[in-house]
N, C-alpha and C positions, 0 to 999 in steps of 0.2 A: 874812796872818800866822797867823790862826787855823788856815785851811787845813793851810799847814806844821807846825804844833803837831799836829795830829791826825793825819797822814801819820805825821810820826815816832816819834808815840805806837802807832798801827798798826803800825808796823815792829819796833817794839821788843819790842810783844806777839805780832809773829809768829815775831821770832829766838827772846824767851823761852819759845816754845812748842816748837818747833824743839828748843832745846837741852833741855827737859826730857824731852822725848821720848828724845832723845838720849843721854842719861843714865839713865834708864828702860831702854832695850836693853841699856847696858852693863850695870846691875846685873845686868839678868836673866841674859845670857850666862855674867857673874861667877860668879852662884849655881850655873850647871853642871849637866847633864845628870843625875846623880845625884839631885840635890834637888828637879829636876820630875819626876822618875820618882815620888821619891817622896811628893809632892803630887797625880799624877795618881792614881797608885794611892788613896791616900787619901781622896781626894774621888769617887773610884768606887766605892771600898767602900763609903764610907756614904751615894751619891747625892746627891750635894749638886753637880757639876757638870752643864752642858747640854752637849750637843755641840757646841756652838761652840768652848767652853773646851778639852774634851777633846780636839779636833781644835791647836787651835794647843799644846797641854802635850805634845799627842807630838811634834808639832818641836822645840819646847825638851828635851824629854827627847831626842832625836837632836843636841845639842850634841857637839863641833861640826861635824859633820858637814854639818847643817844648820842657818841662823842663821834665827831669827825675827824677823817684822817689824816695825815700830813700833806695828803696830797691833795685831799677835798680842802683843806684850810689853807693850800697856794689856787686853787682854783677860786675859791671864794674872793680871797684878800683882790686876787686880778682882778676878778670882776667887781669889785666894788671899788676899786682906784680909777676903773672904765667907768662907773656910773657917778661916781665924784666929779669926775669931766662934764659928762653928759647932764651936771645939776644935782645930784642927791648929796645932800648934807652932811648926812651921818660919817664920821669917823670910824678909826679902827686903832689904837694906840700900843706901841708894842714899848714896854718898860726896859733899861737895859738893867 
């Protein structure tokens, strides 16, 4: 009984992860090739990204040409909540 309890508790935190991921891509894509343009530019000007960042922000800036992946769209979202800190404006709005 336990067992079952903790499987499904497992299962639930793996869809809930899933789907926020999920939703995470969609914003990103949302906000538009315009808006990581102009976030990557930004965060190079004033070097505050690594190349990791810079590398998956010019895919997102190639929207939609090219769609980024769930993992380049948690790399991006960090680095743009780090340059929010450090002064850049732009948002990122995730809808529930």
């Amino acid at each position: 009984m336990v067992e079952e309890k903790q499987a499904l508790e497992r299962g639930a935190r793996k869809e809930q992860r899933l789907l926020n991921g999920v939703e995470l891509q969609a914003a990103v894509v949302k906000a538009g090739a315009e808006f990581w343009d102009d976030v990557l530019k930004w965060g190079v000007a004033q070097r505050h990204l690594k190349p990791k960042e810079i590398s998956a922000m010019r895919i997102c800036s190639q929207l939609p040409n090219k769609i980024p992946t769930e993992n380049q769209c948690k790399i991006v979202s960090e680095a743009l909540a780090r340059l929010q800190t450090e002064g850049f404006q732009g948002s990122l709005s995730i809808e529930q």
